[in-house]
C-alpha positions as CSV (number, residue, x, y, z in Angstrom):
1,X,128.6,74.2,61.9
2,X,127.8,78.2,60.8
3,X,128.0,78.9,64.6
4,X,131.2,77.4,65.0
5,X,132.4,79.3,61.9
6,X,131.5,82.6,63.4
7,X,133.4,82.2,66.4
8,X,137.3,82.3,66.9
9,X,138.3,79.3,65.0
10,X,141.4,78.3,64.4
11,X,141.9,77.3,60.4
12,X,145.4,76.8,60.7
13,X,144.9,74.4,63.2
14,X,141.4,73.0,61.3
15,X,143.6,72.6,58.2
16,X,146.6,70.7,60.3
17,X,143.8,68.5,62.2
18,X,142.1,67.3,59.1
19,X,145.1,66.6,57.2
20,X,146.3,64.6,59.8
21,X,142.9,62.5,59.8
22,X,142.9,62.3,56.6
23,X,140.0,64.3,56.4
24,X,140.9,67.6,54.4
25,X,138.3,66.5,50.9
26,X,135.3,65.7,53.0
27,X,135.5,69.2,55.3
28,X,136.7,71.2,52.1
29,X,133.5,70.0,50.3
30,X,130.9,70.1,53.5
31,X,132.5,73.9,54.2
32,X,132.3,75.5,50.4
33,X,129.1,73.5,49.6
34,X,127.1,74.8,53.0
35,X,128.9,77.3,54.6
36,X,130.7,79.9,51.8
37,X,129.0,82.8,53.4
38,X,130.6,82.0,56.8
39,X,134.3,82.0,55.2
40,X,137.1,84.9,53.8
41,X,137.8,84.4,50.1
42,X,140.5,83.4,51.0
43,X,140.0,80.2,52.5
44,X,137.8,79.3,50.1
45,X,139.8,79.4,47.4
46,X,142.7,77.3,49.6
47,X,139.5,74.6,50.1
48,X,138.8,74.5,46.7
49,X,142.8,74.2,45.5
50,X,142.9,71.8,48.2
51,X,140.1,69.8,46.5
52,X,141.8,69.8,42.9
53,X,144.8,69.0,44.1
54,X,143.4,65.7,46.0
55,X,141.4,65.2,42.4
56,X,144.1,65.1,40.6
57,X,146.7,63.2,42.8
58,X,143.3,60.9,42.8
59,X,143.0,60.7,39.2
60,X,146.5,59.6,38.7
61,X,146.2,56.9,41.0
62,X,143.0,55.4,39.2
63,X,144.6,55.3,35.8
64,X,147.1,53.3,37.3
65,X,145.0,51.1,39.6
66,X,143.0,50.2,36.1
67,X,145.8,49.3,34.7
68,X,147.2,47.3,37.5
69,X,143.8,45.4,37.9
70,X,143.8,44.7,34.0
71,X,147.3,43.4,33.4
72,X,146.6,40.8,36.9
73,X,143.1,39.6,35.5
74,X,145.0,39.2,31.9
75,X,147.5,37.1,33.8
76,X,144.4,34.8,35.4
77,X,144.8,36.5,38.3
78,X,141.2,37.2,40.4
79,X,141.6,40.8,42.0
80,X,138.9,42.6,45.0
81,X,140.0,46.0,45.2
82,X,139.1,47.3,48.6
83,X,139.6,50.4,50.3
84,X,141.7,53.2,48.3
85,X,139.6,54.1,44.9
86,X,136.9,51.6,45.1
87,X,135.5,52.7,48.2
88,X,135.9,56.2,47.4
89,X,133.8,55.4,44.5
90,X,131.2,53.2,46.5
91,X,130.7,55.2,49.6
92,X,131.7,58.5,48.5
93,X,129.9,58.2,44.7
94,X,133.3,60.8,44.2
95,X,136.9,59.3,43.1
96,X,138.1,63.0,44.8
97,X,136.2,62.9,48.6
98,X,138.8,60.4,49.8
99,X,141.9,60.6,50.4
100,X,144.0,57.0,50.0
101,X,148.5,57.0,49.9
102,X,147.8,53.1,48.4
103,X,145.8,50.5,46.6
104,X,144.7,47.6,48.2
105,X,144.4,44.7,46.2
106,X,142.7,41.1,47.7
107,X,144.1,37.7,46.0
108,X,143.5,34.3,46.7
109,X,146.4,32.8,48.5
110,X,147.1,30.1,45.9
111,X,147.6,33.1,42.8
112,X,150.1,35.3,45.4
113,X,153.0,33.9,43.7
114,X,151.4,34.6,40.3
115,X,150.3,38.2,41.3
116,X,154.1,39.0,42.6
117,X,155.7,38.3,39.7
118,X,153.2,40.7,37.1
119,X,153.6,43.4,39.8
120,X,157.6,42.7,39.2
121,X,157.0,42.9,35.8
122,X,155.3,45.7,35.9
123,X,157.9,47.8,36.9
124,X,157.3,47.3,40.9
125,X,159.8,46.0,42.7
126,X,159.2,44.4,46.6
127,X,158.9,46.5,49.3
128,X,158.5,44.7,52.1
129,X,160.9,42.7,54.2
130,X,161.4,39.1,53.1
131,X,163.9,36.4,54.9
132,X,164.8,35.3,50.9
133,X,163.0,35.5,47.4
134,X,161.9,31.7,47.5
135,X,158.5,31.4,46.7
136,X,157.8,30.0,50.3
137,X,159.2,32.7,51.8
138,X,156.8,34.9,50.4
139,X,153.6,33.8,53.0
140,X,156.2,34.5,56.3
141,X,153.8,37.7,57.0
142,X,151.0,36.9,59.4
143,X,149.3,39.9,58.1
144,X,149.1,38.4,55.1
145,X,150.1,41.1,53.1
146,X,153.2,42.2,50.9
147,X,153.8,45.9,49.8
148,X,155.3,46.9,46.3
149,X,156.6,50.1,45.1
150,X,156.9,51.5,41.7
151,X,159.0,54.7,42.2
152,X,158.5,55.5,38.1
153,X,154.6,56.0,38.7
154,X,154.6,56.8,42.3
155,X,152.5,53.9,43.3
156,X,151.9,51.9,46.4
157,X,150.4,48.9,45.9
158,X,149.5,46.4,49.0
159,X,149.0,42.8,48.0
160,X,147.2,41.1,50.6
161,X,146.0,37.2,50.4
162,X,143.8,37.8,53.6
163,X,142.1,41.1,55.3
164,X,143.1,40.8,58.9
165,X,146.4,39.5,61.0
166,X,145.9,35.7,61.8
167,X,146.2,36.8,65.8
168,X,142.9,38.9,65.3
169,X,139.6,36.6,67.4
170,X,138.0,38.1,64.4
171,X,138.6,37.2,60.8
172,X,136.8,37.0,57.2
173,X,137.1,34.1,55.2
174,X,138.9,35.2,52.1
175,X,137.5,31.4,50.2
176,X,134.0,33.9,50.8
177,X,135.0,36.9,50.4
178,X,135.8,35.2,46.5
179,X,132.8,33.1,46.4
180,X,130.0,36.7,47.4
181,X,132.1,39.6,45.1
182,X,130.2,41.5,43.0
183,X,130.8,43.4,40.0
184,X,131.0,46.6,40.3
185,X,130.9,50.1,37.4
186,X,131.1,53.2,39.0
187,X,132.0,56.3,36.9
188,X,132.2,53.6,33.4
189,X,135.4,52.3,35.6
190,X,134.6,48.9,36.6
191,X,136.0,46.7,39.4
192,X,135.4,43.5,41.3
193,X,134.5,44.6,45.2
194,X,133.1,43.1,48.6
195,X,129.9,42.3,48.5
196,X,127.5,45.1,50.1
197,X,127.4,42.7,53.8
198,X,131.2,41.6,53.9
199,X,132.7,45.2,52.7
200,X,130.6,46.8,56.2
201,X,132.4,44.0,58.1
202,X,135.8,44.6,56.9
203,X,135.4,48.7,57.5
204,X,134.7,48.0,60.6
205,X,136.8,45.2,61.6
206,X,139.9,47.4,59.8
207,X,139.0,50.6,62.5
208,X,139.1,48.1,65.3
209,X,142.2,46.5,64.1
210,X,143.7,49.9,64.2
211,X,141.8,51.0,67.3
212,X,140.8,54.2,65.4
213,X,143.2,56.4,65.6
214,X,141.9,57.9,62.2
215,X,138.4,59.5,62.0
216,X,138.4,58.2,58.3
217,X,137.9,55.2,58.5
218,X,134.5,56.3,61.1
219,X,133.8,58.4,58.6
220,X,133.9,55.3,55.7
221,X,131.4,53.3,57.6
222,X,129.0,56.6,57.8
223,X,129.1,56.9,54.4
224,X,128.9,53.3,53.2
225,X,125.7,52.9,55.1
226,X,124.6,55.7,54.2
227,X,125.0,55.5,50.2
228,X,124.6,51.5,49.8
229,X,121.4,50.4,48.9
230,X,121.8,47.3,48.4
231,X,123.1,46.6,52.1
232,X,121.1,43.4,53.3
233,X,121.2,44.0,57.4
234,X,119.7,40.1,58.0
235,X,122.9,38.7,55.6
236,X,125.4,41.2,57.4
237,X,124.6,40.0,61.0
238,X,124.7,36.5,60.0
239,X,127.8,37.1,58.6
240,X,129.1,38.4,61.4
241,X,128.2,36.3,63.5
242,X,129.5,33.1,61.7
243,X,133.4,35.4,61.4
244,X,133.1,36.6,65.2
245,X,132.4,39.8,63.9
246,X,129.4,40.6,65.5
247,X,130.6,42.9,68.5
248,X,133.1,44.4,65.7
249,X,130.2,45.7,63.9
250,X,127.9,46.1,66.7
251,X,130.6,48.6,68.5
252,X,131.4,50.3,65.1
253,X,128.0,51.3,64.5
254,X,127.4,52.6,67.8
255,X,130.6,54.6,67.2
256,X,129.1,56.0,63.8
257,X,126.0,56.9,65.4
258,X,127.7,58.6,68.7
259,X,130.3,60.5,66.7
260,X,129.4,60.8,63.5
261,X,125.5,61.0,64.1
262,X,124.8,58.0,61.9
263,X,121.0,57.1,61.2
264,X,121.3,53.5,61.6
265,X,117.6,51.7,60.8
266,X,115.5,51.2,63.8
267,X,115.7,47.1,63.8
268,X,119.5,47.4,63.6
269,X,119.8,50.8,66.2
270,X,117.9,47.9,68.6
271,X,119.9,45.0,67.7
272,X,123.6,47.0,69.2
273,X,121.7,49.0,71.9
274,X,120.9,45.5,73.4
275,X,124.6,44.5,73.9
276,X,126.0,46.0,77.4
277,X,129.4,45.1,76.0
278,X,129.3,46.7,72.7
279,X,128.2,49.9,74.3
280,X,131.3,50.3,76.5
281,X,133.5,49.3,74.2
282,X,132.1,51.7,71.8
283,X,132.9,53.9,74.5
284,X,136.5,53.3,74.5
285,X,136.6,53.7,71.2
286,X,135.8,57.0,71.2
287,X,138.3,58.0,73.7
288,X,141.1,56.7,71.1
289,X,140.0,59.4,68.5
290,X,141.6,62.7,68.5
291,X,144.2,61.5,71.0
292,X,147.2,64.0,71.3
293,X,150.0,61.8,71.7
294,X,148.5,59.8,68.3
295,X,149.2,56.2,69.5
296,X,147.5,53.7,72.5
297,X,149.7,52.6,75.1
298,X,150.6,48.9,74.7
299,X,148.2,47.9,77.5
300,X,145.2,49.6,76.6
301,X,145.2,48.6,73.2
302,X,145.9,45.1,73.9
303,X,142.8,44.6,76.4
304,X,140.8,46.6,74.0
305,X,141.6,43.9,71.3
306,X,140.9,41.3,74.2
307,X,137.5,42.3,74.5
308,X,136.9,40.4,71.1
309,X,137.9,37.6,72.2
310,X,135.2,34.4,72.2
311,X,136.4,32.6,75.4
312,X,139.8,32.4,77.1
313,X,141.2,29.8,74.5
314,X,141.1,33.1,71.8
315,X,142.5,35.9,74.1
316,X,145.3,33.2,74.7
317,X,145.9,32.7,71.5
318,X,145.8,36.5,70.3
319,X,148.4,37.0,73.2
320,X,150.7,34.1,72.5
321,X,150.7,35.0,68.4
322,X,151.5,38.9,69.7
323,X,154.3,38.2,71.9
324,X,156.3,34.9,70.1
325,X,155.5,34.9,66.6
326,X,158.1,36.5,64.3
327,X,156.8,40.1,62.3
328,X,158.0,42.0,59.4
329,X,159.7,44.7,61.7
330,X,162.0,41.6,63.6
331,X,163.1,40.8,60.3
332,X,164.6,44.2,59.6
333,X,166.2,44.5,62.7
334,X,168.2,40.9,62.8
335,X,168.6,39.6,59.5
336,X,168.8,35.4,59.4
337,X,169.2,33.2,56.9
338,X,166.4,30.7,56.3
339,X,168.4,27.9,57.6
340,X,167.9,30.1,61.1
341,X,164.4,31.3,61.1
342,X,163.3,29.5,64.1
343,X,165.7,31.6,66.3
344,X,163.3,34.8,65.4
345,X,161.2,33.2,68.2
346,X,163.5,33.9,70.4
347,X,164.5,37.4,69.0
348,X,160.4,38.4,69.1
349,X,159.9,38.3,73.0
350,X,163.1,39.6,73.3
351,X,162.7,42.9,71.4
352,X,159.2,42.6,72.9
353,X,160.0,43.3,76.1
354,X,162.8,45.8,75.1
355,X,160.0,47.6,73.7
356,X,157.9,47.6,76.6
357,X,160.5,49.2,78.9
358,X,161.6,51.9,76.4
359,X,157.9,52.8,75.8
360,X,157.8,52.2,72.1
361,X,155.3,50.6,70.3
362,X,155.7,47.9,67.9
């Protein structure tokens, strides 16, 4: 890294590329913790403002993510908290080394209804696109997720009754994900998480969802295995293997390793070193990151997601589930009444294939 530093780098462009991944706490602190002699005063002292001001913006969002958690448990309401502050505080032992814009809160399916209307009460107000405010209407998202805003605190707060699109050939059963949570008290704040096994699996099923266009979420899986002791590798692979998972997390570790230089144990280096496919696909993963133009073409990401498919019966599926069945952005567009919702079939491959020819990506 000190080598780098002393030739002609560009900071401006450092500072843009980091920001833009999402990056900007974990280089600040790797670059005033073990390379200070290498830079100006000057730019230290823009690291280090950097870092408080990602601290504080942080801290805000943990008081209210605390109280958020409190007033749904108070309600009945059972709450995982994954990604945003938790795993800062799990994989990162620091609330400020991540970055997160909202907090991601897991619910069991039957207690969305419940959970909706605290947030409502709570000052949020719905976010994302419904047909109507029935109750029913509510579980229309195939992503299984609904977004809430409260513009008084600033807050973004993703309710989510499942981890993954239903299209996906790879999913985690949210009945376990329940059943294996664990405590957890980090920093005297305490929280329900993932267990150790499942939280590795949804990292890395989350980066291939989103075909990792975001070195931060290679950079979560890094740290996670590298901080989590209590990681059980025999539990994790059977895991996987029972969700489909296993290539997810065989690629994304090979990934980690190639990119990041992650130190994976020796049984598990052998156990994704032995899959062909894993390998190459961990090799087109790697030619996503850092892309210019930010975003896949249509084509490549969809046979990249086809890779995970177990037979032709699931890449079928995943395709038929892309193209036909109605999302959150056809319902902006063309607003129906309930009574009508079945034409949104029809308006999905329509705007589909509009899509395609303008080359725009849903």
């Amino acid at each position: 890294m000190k080598a780098e530093l002393a030739g002609d780098l560009d900071w401006n462009e450092l500072e843009k590329t980091t920001e833009l991944q999402s990056m900007t706490p974990v280089v600040a602190t790797m670059l005033t913790k073990h390379c200070r002699a290498a830079i100006s005063p000057e730019i230290c002292q823009r690291l280090r403002e950097q870092l408080l001001h990602t601290a504080r913006v942080n801290l805000a969002a943990v008081h209210e993510w605390q109280r958020v958690v409190k007033v749904l448990s108070s309600a009945g309401v059972s709450v995982i908290s994954i990604k945003g502050p938790a795993l800062a505080l799990i994989a990162y032992r620091s609330i400020a080394m991540r970055q997160f814009t909202d907090l991601d809160l897991l619910v069991r399916p039957t207690e969305v209804v419940k959970a909706r209307d605290v947030l409502l009460n709570e000052g949020y107000r719905l976010s994302s696109p419904v047909i109507s405010d029935s109750d029913t209407e509510l579980f229309r998202s195939h992503n299984r997720e609904l977004g809430f805003v409260n513009e008084e605190q600033g807050t973004l707060v993703e309710l989510h009754w499942g981890v993954l699109h239903e299209m996906f050939p790879f999913q985690l059963p949210v009945d376990q994900l329940f059943e294996s949570a664990w405590p957890q008290c980090r920093d005297g704040i305490s929280f329900l998480s993932l267990s150790p096994e499942y939280l590795l699996l949804y990292l890395c099923a989350h980066g291939t969802k989103h075909n990792w266009n975001s070195l931060r979420w290679l950079c979560d899986i890094a740290c996670y295995v590298q901080t989590v002791q209590e990681l059980d590798w025999g539990i994790c692979i059977r895991q996987a293997e029972a969700a489909n998972c296993d290539l997810v997390l065989k690629h994304s570790l090979l990934l980690a390793e190639q990119v990041l230089g992650l130190d994976l144990p020796p049984a598990i280096r052998d156990y994704v070193w032995e899959d062909p496919t894993a390998l190459a696909l961990a090799k087109k993963a790697a030619s996503f990151l850092f892309r210019e133009n930010g975003e896949l073409g249509y084509r490549e990401a969809l046979c990249y997601h086809l890779a995970f498919a177990k037979g032709w019966r699931d890449g079928i599926r995943f395709v038929l589930v892309r193209v036909f069945v109605p999302e959150e952005p056809d319902w902006q567009k063309v607003r129906l009444p309930p009574l009508f919702y079945f034409l949104y079939y029809v308006v999905r491959p329509v705007r589909f294939v509009m899509r395609r020819f303008s080359n725009t990506e849903s």
